[in-house]
C-alpha positions as CSV (number, residue, x, y, z in Angstrom):
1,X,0.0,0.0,0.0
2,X,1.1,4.0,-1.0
3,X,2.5,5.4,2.2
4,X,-0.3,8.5,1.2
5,X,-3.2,6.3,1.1
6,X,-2.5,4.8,4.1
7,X,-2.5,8.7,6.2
8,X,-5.5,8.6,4.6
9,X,-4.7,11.6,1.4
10,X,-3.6,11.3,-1.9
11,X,-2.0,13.6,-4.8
12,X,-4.8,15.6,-5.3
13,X,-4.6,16.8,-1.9
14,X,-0.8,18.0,-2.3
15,X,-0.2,21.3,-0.8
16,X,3.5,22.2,-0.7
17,X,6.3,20.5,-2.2
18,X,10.5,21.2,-1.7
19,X,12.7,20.0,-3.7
20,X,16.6,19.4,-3.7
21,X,18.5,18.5,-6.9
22,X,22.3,17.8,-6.3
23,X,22.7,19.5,-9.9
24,X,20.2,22.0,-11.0
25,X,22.0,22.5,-14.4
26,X,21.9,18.6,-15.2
27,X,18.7,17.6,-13.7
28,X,16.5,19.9,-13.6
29,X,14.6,19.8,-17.0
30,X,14.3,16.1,-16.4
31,X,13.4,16.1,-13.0
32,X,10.5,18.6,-14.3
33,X,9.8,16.1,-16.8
34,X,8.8,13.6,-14.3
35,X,7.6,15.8,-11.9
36,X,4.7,17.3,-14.1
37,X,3.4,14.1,-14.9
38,X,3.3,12.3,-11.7
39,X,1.4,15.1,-10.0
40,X,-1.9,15.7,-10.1
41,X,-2.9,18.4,-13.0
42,X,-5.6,19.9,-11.6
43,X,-4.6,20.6,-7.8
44,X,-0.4,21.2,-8.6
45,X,1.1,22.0,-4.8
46,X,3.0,25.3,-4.5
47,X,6.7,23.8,-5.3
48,X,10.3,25.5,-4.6
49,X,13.2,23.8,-6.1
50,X,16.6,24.2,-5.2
51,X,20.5,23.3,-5.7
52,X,22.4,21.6,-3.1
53,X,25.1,19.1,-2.6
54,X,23.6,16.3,-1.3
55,X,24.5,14.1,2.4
56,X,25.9,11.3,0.5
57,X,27.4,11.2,-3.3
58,X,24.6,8.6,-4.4
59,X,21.7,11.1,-3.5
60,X,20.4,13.0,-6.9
61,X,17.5,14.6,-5.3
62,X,15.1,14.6,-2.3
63,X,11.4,15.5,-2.4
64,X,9.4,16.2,0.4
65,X,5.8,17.0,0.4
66,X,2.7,18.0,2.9
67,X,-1.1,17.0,2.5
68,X,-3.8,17.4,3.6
69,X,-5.8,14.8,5.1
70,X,-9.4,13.7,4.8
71,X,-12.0,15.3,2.6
């Protein structure tokens, strides 16, 4: 089971997202790529996206995101 469904929300019900690429020049367009079709087109989260080097070399990006829950 999606760790959203079970808190009991889902994509639609996004309301911020902030993001971390470890190289906006390289990943960025592609990240955005992905991005704009995994989310959900008609509620898209407010979404700040940002450079930075990363804890560990492996690590391309990190996402983290707030929803609301219930109706």
């Amino acid at each position: 089971m999606r760790c959203w469904k079970k808190a009991g929300t889902d994509k639609s019900k996004l309301l911020t997202s902030s993001i971390w690429l470890k190289d906006m020049e390289t990943d960025y367009d592609g990240f955005n790529d992905v991005w704009n079709h995994w989310i959900d087109p008609d509620q898209k989260p407010v979404r700040a996206t940002v450079e930075n080097p990363m804890a560990r070399p492996i690590l391309l990006i990190e996402v983290q995101v707030t929803a609301a829950v219930g109706r």
